[in-house]
mmCIF file as gemmi writes it, N, C-alpha and C atoms, coordinates in Angstrom:
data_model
loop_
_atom_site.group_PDB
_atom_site.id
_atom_site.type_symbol
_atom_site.label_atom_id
_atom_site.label_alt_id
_atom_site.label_comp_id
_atom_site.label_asym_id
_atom_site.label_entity_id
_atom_site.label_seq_id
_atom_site.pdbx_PDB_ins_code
_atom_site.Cartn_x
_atom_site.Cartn_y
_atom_site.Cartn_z
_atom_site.occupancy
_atom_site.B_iso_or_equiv
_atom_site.pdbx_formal_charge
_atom_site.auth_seq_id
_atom_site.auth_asym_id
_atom_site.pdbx_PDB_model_num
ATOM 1 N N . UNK Axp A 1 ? 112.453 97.056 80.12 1 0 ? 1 A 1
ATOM 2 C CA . UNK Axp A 1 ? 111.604 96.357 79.184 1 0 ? 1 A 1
ATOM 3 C C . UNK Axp A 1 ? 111.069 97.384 78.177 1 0 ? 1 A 1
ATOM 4 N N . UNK Axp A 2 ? 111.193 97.197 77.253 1 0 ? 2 A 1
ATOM 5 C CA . UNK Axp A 2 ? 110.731 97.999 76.003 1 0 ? 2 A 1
ATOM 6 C C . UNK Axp A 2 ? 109.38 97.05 75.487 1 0 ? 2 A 1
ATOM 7 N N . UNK Axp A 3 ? 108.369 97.537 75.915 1 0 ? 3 A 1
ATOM 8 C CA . UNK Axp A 3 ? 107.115 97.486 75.829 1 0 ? 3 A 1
ATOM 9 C C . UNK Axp A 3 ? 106.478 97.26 74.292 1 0 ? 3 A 1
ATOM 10 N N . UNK Axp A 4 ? 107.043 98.279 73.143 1 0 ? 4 A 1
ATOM 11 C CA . UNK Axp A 4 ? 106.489 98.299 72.353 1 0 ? 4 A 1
ATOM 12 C C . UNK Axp A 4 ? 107.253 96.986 71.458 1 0 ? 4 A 1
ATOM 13 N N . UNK Axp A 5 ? 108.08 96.71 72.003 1 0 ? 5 A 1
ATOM 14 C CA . UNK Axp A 5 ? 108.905 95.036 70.849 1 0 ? 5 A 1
ATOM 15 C C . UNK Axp A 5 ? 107.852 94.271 70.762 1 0 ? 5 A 1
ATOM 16 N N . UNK Axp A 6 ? 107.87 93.509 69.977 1 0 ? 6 A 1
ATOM 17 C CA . UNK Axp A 6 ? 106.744 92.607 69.274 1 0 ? 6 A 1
ATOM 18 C C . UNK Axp A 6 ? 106.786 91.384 69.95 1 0 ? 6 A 1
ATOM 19 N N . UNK Axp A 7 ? 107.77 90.737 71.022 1 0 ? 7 A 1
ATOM 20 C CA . UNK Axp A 7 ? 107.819 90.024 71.669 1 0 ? 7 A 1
ATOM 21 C C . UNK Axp A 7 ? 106.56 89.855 72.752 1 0 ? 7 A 1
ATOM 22 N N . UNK Axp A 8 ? 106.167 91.057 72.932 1 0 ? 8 A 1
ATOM 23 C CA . UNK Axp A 8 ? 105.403 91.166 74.325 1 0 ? 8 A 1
ATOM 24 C C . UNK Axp A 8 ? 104.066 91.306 73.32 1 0 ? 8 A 1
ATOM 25 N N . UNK Axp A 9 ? 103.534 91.189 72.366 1 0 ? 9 A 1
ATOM 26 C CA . UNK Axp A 9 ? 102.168 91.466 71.712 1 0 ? 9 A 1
ATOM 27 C C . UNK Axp A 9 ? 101.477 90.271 72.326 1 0 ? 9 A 1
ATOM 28 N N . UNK Axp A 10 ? 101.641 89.195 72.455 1 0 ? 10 A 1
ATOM 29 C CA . UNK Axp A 10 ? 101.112 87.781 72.59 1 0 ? 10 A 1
ATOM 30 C C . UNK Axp A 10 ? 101.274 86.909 74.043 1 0 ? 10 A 1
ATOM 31 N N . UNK Axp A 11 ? 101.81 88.272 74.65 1 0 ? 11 A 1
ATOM 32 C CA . UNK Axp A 11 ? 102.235 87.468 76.442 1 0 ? 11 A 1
ATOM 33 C C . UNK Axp A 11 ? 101.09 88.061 76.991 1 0 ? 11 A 1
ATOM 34 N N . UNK Axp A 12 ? 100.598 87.246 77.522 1 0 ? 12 A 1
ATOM 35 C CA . UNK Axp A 12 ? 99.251 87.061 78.121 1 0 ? 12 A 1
ATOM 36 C C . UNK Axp A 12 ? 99.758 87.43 80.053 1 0 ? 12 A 1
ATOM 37 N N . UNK Axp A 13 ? 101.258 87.503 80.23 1 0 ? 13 A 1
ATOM 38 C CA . UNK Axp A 13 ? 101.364 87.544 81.715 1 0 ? 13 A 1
ATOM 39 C C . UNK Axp A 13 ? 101.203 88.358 82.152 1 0 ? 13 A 1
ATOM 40 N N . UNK Axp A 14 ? 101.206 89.028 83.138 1 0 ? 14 A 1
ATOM 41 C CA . UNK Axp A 14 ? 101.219 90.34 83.875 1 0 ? 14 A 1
ATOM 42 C C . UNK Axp A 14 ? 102.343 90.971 83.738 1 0 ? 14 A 1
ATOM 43 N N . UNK Axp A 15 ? 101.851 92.248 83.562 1 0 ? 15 A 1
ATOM 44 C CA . UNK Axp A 15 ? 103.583 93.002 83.383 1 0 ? 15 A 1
ATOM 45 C C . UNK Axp A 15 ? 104.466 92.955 84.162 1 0 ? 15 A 1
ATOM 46 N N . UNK Axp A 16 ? 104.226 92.504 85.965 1 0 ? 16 A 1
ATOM 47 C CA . UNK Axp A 16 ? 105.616 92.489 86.333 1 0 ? 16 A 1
ATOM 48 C C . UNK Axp A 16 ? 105.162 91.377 88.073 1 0 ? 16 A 1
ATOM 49 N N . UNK Axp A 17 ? 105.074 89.985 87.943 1 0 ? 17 A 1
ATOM 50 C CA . UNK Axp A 17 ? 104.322 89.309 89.019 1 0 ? 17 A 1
ATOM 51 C C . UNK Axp A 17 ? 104.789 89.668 90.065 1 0 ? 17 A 1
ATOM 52 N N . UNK Axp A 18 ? 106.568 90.498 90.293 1 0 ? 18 A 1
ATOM 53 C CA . UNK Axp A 18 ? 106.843 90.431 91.535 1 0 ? 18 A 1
ATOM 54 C C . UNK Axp A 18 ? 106.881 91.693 91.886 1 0 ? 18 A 1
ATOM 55 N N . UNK Axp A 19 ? 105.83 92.824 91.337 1 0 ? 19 A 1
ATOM 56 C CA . UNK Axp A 19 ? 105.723 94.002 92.146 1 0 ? 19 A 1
ATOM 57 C C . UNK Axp A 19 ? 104.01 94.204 92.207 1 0 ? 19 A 1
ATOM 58 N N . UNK Axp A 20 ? 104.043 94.25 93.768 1 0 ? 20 A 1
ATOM 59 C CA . UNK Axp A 20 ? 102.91 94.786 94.269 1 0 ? 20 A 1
ATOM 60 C C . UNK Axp A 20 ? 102.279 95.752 94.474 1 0 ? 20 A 1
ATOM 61 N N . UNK Axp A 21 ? 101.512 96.037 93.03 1 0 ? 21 A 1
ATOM 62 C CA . UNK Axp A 21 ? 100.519 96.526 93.063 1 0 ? 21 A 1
ATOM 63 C C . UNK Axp A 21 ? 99.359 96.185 91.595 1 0 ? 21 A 1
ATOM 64 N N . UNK Axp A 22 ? 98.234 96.659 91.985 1 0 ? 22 A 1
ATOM 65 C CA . UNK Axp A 22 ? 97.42 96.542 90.919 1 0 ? 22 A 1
ATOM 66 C C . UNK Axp A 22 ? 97.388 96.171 89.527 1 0 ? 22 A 1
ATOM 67 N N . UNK Axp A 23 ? 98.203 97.563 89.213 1 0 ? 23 A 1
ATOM 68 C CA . UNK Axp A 23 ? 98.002 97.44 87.429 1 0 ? 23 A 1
ATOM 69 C C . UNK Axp A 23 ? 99.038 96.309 87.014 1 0 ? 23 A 1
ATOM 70 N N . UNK Axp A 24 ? 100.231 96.238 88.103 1 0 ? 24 A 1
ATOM 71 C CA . UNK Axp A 24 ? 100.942 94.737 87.687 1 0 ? 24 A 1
ATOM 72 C C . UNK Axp A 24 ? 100.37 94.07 87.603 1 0 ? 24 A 1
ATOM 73 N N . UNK Axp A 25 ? 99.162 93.321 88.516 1 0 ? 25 A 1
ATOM 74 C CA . UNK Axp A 25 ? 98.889 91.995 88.339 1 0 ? 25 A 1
ATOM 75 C C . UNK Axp A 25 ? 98.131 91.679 87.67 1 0 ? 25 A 1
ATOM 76 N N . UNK Axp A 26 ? 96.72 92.71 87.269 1 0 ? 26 A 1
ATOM 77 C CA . UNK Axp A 26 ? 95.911 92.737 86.674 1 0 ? 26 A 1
ATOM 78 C C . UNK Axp A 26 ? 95.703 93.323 85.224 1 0 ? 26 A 1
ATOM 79 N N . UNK Axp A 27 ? 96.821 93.756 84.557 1 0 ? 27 A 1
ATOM 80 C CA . UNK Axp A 27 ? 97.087 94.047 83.263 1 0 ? 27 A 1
ATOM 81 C C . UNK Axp A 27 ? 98.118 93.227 82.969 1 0 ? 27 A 1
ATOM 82 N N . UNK Axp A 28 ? 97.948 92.808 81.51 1 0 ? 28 A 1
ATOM 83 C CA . UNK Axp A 28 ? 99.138 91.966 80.842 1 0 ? 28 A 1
ATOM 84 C C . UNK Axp A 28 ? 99.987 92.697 80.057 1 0 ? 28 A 1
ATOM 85 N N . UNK Axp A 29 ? 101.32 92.096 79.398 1 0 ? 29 A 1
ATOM 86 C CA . UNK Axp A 29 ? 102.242 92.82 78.839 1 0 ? 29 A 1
ATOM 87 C C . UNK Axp A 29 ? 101.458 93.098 77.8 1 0 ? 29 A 1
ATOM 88 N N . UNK Axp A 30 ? 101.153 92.279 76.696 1 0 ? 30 A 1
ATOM 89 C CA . UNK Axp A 30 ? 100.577 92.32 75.649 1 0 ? 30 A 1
ATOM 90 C C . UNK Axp A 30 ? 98.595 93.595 75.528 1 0 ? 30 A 1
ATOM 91 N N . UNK Axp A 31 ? 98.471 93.815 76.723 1 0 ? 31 A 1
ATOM 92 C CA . UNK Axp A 31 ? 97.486 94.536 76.959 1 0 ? 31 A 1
ATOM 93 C C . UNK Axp A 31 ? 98.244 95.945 76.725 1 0 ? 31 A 1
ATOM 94 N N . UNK Axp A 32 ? 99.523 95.781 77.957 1 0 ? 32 A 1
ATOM 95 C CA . UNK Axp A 32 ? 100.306 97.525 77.904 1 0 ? 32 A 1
ATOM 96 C C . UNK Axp A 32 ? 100.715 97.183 76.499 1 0 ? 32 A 1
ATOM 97 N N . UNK Axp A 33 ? 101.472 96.582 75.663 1 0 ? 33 A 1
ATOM 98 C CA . UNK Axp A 33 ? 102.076 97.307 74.371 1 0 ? 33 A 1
ATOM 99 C C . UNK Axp A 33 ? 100.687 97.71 73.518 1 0 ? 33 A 1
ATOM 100 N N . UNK Axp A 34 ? 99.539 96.72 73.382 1 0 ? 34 A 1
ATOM 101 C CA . UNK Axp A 34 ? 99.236 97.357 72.411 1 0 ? 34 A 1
ATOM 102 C C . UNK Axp A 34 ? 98.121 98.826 72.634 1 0 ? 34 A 1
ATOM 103 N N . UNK Axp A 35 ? 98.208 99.127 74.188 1 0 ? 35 A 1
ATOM 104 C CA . UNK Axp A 35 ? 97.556 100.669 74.431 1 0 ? 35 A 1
ATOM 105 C C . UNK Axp A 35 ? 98.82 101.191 74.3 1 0 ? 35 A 1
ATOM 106 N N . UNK Axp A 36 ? 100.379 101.263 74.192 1 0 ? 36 A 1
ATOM 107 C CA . UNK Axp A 36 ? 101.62 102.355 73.485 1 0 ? 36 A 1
ATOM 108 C C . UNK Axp A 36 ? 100.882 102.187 72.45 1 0 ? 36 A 1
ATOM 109 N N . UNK Axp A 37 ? 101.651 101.072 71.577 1 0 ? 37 A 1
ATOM 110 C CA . UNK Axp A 37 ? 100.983 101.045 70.039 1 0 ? 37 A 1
ATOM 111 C C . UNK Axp A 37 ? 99.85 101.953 69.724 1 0 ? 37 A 1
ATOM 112 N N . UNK Axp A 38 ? 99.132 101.742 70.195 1 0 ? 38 A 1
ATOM 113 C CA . UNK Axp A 38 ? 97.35 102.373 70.036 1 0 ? 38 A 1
ATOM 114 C C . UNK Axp A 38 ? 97.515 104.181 70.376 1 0 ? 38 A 1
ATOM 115 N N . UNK Axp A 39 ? 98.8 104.384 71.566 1 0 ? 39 A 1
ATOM 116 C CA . UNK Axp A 39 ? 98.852 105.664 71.77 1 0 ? 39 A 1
ATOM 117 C C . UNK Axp A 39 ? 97.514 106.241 72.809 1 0 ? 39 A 1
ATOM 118 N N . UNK Axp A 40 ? 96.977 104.748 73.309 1 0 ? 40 A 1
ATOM 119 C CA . UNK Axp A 40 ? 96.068 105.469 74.372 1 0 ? 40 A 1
ATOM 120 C C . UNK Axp A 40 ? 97.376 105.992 75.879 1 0 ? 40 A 1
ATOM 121 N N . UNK Axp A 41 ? 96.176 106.952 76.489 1 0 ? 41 A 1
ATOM 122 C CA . UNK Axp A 41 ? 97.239 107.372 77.725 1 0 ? 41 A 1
ATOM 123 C C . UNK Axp A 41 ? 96.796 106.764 78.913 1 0 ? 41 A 1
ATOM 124 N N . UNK Axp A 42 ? 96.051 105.594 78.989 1 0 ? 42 A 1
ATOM 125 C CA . UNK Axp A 42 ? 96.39 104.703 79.433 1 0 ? 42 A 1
ATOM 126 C C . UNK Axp A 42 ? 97.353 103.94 79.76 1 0 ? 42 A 1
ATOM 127 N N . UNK Axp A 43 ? 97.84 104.384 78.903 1 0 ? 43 A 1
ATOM 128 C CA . UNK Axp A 43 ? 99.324 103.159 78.795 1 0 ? 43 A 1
ATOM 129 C C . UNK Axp A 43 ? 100.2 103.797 79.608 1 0 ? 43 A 1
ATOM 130 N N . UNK Axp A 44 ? 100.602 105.517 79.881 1 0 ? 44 A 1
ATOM 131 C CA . UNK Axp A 44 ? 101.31 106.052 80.923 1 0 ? 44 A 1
ATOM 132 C C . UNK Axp A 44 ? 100.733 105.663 82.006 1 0 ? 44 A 1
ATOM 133 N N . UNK Axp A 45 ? 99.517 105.551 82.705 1 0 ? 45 A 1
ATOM 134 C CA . UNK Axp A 45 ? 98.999 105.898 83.186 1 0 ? 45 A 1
ATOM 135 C C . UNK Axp A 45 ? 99.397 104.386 84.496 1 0 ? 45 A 1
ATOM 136 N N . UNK Axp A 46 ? 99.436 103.673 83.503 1 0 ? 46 A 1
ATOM 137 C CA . UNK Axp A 46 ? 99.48 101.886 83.881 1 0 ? 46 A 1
ATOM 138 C C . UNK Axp A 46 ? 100.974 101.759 84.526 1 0 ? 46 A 1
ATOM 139 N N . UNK Axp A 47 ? 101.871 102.498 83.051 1 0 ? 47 A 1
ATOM 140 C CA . UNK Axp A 47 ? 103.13 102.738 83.582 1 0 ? 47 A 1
ATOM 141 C C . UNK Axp A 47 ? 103.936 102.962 84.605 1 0 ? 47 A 1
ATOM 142 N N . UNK Axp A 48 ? 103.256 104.084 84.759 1 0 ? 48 A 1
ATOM 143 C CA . UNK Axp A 48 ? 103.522 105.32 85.91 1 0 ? 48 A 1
ATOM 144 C C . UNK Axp A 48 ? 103.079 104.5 87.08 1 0 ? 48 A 1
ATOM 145 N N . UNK Axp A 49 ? 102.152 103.84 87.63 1 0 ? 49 A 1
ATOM 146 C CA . UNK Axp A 49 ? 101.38 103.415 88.586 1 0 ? 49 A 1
ATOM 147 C C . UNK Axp A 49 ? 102.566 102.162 88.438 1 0 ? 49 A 1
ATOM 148 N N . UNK Axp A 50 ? 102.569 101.242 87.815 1 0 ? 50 A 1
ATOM 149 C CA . UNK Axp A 50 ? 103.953 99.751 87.863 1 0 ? 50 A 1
ATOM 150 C C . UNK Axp A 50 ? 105.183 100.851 88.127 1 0 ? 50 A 1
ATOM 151 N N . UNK Axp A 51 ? 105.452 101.465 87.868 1 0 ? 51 A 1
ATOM 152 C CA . UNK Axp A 51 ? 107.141 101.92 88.362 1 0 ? 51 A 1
ATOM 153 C C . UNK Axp A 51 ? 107.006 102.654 89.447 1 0 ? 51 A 1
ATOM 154 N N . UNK Axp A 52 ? 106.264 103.347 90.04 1 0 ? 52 A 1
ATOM 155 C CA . UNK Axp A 52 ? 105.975 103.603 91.427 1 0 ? 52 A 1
ATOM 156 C C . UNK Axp A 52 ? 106.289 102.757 92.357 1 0 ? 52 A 1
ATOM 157 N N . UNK Axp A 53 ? 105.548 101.967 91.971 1 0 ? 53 A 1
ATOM 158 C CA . UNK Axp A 53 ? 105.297 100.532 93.054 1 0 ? 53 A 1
ATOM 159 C C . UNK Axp A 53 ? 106.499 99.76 93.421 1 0 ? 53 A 1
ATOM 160 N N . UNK Axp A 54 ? 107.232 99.875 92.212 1 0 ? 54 A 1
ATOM 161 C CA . UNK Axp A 54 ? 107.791 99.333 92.086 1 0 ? 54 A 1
ATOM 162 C C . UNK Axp A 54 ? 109.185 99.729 92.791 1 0 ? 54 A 1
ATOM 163 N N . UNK Axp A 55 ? 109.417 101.277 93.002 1 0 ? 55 A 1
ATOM 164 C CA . UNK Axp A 55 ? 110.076 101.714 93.449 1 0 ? 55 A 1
ATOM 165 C C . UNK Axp A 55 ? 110.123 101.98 94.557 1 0 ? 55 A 1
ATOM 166 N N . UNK Axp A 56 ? 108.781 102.334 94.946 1 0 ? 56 A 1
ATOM 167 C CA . UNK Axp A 56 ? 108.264 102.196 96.873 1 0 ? 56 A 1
ATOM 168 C C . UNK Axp A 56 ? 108.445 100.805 97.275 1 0 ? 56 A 1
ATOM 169 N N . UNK Axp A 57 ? 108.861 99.807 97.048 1 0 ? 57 A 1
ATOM 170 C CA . UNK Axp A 57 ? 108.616 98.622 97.853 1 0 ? 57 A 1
ATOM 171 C C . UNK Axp A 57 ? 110.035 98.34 97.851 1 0 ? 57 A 1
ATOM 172 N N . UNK Axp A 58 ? 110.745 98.961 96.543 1 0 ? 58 A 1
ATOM 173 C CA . UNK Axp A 58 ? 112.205 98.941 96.639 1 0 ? 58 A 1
ATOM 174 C C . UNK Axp A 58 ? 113.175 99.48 98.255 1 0 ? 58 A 1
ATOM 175 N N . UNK Axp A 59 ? 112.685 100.902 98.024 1 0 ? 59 A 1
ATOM 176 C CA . UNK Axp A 59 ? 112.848 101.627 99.083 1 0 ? 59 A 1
ATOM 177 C C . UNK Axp A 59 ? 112.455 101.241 100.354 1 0 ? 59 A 1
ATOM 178 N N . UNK Axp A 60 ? 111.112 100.143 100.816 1 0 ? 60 A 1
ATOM 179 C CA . UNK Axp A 60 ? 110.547 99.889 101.926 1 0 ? 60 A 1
ATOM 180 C C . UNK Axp A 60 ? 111.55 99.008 102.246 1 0 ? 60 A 1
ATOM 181 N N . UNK Axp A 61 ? 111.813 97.766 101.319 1 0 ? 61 A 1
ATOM 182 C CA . UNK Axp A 61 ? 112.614 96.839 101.906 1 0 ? 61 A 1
ATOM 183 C C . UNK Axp A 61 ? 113.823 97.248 102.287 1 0 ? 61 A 1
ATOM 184 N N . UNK Axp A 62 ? 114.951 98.424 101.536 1 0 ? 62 A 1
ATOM 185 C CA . UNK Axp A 62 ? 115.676 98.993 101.997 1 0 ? 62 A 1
ATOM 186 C C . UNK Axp A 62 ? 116.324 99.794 102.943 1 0 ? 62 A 1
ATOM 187 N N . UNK Axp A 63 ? 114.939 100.051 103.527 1 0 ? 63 A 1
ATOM 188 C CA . UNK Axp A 63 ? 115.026 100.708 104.877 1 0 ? 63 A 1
ATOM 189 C C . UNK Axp A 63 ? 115.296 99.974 106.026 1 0 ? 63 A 1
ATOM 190 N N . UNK Axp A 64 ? 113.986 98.918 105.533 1 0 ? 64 A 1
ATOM 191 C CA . UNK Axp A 64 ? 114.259 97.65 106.841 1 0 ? 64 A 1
ATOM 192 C C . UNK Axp A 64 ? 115.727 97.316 106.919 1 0 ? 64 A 1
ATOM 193 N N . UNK Axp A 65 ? 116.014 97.069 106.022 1 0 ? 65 A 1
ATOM 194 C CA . UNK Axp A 65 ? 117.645 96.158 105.136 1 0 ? 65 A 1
ATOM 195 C C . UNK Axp A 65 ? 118.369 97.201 106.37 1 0 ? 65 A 1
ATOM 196 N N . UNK Axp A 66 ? 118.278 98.704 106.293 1 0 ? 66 A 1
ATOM 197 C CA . UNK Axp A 66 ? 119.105 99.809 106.783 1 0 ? 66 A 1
ATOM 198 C C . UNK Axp A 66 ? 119.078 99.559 108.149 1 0 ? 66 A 1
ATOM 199 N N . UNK Axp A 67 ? 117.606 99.323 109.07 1 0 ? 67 A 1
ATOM 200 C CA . UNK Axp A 67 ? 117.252 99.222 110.144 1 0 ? 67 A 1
ATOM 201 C C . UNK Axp A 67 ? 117.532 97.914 111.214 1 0 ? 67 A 1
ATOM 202 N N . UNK Axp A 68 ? 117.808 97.147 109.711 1 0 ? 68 A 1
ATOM 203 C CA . UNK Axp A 68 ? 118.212 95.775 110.71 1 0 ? 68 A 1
ATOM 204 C C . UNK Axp A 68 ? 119.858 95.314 110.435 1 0 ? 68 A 1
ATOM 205 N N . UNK Axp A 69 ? 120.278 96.383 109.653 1 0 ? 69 A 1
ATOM 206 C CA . UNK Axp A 69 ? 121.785 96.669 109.976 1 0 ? 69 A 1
ATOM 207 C C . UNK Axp A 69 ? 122.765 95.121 109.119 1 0 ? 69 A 1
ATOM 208 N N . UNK Axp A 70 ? 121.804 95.125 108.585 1 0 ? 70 A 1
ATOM 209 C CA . UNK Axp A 70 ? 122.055 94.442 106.858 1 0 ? 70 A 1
ATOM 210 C C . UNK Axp A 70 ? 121.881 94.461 105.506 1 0 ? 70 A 1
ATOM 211 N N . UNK Axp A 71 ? 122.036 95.934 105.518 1 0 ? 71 A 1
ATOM 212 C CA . UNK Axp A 71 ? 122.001 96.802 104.184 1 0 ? 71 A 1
ATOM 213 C C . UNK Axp A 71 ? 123.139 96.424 103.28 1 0 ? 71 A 1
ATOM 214 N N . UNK Axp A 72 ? 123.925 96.298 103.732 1 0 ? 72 A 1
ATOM 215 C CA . UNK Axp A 72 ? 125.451 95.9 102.76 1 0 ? 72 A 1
ATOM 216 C C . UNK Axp A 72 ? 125.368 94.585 102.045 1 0 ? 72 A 1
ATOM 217 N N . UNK Axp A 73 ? 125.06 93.603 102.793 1 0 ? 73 A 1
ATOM 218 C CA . UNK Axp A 73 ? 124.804 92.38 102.33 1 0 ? 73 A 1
ATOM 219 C C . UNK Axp A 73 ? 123.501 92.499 101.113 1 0 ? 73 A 1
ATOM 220 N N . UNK Axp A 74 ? 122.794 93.054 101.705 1 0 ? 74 A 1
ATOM 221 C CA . UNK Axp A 74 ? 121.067 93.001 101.158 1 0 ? 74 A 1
ATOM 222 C C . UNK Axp A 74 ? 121.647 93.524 99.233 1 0 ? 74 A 1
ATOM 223 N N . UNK Axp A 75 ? 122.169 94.796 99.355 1 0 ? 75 A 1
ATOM 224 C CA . UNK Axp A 75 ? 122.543 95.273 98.583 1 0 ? 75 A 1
ATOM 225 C C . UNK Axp A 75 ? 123.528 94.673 97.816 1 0 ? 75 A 1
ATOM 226 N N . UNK Axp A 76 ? 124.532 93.785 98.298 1 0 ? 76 A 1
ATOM 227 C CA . UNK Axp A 76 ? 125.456 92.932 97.314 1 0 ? 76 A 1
ATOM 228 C C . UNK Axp A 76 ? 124.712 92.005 96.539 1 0 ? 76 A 1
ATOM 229 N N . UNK Axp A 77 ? 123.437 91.959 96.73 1 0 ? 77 A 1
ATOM 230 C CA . UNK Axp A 77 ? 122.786 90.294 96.679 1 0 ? 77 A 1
ATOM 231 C C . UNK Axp A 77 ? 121.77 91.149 95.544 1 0 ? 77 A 1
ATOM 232 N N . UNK Axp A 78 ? 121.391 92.067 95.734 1 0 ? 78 A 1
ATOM 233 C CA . UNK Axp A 78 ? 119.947 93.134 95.136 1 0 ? 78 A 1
ATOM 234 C C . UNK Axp A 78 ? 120.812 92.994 93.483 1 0 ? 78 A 1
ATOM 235 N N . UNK Axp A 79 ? 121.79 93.769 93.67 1 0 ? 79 A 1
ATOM 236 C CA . UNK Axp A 79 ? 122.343 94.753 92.492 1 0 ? 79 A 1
ATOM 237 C C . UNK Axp A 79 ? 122.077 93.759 91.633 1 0 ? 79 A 1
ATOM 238 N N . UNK Axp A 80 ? 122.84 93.002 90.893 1 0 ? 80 A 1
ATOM 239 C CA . UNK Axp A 80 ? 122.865 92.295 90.398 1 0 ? 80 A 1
ATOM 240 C C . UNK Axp A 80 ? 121.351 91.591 89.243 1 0 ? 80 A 1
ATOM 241 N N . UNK Axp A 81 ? 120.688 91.155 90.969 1 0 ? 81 A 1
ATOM 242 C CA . UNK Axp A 81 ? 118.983 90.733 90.038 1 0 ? 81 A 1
ATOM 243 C C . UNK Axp A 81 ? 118.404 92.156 89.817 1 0 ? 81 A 1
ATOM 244 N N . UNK Axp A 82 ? 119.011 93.382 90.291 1 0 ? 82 A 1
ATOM 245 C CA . UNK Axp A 82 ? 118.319 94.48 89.609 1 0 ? 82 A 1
ATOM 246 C C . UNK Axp A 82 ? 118.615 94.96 88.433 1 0 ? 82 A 1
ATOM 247 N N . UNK Axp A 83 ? 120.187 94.533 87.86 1 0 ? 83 A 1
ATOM 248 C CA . UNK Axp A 83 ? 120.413 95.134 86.524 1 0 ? 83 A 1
ATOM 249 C C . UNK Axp A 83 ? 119.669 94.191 85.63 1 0 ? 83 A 1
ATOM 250 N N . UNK Axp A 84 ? 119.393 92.914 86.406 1 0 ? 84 A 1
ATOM 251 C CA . UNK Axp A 84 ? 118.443 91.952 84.906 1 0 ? 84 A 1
ATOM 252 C C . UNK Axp A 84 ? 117.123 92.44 85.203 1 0 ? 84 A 1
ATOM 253 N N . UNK Axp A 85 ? 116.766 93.162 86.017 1 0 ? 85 A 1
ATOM 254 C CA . UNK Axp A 85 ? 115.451 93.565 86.021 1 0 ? 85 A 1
ATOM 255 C C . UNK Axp A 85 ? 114.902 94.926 85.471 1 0 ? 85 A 1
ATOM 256 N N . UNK Axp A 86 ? 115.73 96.201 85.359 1 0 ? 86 A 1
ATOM 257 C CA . UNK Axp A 86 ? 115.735 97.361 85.12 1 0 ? 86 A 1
ATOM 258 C C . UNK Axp A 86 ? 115.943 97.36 83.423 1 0 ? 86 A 1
């Protein structure tokens, strides 16, 4: 998602509903573009904290996926909604 497109000035949603944590749910898109725009460092800050999260919960479920010895499947099924998501 490219943050600073003018698409996201007026979306009132949360930057990302299906990752858990904070600054996802409780900051909107249109909040993060216009702290880039604005050039506050906030806006990394928000960033950094949503792609974390986002990546630890990746990894959590993946482990399980590993542990319950349905990683292959999990992963045929992932890829896919991850390239529309990335």
């Amino acid at each position: 998602m490219n943050i600073k497109n003018k698409k996201w000035a007026e979306d009132f949603s949360p930057i990302d509903p299906k990752t858990p944590c904070f600054a996802s749910q409780q900051y909107t898109r249109a909040y993060l573009r216009h702290l880039f725009v604005a050039g506050e460092f906030l806006a990394l800050t928000l960033a950094s904290i949503h792609n974390l999260a986002f990546y630890l919960d990746l990894v959590r479920v993946a482990r399980a996926q590993i542990l319950a010895g349905t990683y292959g499947e999990w992963k045929r099924r992932m890829v896919p909604q991850l390239k529309t998501r990335l």
